[in-house]
PAZAPA-4460 file (N, C-alpha, C; in steps of 0.05 Angstrom, whole numbers, plus 32768, in hexadecimal, padded with zeros to 4 digits):
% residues 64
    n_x    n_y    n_z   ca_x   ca_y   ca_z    c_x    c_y    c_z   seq   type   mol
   805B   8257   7EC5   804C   8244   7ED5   805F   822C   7EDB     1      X     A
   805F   821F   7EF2   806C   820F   7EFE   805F   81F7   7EED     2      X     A
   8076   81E4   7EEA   8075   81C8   7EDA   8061   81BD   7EEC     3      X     A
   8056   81A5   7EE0   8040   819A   7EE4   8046   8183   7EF9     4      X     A
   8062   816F   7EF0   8065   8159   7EFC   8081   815B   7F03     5      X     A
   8093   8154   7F19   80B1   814A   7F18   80B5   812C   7F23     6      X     A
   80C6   8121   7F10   80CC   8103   7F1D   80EA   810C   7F22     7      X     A
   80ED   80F4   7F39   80FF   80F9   7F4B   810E   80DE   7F46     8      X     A
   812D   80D7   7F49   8145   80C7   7F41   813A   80B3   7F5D     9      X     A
   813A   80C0   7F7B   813A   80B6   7F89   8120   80B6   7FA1    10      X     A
   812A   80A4   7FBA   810A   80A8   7FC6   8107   80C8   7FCF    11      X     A
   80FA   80D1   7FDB   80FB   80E4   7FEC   80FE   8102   7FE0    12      X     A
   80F5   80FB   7FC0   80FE   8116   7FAB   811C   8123   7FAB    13      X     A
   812E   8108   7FA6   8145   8111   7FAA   8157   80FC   7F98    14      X     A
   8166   810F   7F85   8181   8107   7F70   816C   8117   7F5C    15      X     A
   8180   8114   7F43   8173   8119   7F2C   8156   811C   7F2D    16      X     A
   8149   8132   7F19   8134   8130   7F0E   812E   8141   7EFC    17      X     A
   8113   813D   7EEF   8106   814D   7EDB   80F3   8157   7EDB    18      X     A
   80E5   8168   7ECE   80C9   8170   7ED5   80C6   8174   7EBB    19      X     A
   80A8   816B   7EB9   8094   8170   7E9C   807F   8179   7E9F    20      X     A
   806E   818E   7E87   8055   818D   7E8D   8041   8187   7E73    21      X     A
   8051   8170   7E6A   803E   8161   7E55   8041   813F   7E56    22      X     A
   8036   8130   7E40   8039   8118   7E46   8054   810F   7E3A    23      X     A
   805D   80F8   7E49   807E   80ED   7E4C   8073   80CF   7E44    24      X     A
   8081   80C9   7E2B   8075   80AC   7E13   808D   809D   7E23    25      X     A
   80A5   80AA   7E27   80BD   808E   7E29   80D2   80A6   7E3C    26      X     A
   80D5   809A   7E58   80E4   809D   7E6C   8104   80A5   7E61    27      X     A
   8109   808B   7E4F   8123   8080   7E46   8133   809D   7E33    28      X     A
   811B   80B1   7E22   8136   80CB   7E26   813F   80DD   7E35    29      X     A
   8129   80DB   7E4F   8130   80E6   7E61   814A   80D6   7E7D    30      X     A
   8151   80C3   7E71   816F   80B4   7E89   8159   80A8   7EA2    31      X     A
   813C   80A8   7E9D   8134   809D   7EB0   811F   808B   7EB1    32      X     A
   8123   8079   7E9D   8114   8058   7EA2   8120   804A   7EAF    33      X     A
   8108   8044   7EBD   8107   8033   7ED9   8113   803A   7EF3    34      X     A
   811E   8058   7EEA   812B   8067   7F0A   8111   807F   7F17    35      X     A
   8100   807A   7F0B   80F8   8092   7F1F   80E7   808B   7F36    36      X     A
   80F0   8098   7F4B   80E8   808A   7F63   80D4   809E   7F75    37      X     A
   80CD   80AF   7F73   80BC   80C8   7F7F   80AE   80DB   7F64    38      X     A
   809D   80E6   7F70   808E   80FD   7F5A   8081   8111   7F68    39      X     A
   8086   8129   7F60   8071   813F   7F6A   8064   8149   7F59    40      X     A
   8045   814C   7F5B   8034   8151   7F4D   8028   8168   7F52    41      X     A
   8030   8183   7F3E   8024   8195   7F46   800C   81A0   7F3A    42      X     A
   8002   8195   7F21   7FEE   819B   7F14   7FE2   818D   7F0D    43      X     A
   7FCB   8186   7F0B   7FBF   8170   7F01   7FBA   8157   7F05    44      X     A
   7FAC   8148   7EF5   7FA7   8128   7F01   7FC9   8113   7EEB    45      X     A
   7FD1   8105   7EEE   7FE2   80FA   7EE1   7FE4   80DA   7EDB    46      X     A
   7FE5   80D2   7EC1   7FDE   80B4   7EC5   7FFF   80A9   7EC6    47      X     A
   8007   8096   7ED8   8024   8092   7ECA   8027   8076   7ED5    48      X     A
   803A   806A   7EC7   8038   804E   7EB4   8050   803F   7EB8    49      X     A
   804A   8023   7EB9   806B   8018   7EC3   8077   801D   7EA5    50      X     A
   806B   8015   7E8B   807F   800E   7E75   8078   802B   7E5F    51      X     A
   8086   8026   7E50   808C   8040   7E3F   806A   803D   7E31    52      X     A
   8065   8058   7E24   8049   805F   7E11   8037   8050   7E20    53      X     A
   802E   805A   7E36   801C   804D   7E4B   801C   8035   7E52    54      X     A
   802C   802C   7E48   8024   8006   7E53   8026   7FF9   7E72    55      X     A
   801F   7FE3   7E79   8029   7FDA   7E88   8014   7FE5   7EAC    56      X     A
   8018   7FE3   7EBD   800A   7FEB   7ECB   800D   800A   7ED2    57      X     A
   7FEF   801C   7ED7   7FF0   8032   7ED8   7FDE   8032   7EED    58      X     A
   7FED   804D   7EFB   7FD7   805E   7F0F   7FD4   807D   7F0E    59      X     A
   7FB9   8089   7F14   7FB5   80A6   7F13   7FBF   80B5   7F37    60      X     A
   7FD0   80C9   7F22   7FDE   80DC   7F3F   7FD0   80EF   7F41    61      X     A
   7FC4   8107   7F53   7FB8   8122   7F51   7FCD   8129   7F5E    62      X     A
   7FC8   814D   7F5D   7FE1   815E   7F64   7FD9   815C   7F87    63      X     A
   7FE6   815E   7F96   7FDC   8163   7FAF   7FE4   814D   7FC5    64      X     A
***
């Protein structure tokens, strides 16, 4: 099954990225707090958050 979420380095789904399909507490072991600039959402609804372990302001993504 295809990963759930990919964040993207840059605008336009482009440089670096990763894909998960569980929840992500802290950006920072992945080389990308405060860089990620795009997301594709292929499964599900997603809550995601300016600061690490939800903090900070959040909004819900759906896949689509």
């Amino acid at each position: 099954m295809a990963q759930a979420i990919t964040f993207y380095e840059n605008d336009n789904f482009r440089g670096r990225n990763f894909s998960q399909d569980g929840p992500i507490v802290d950006f920072q072991r992945f080389g990308f707090n405060d860089r990620a600039s795009s997301v594709v959402i292929r499964r599900g609804a997603w809550d995601l958050c300016s600061d690490a372990r939800f903090g900070g302001r959040c909004v819900t993504l759906r896949a689509g």
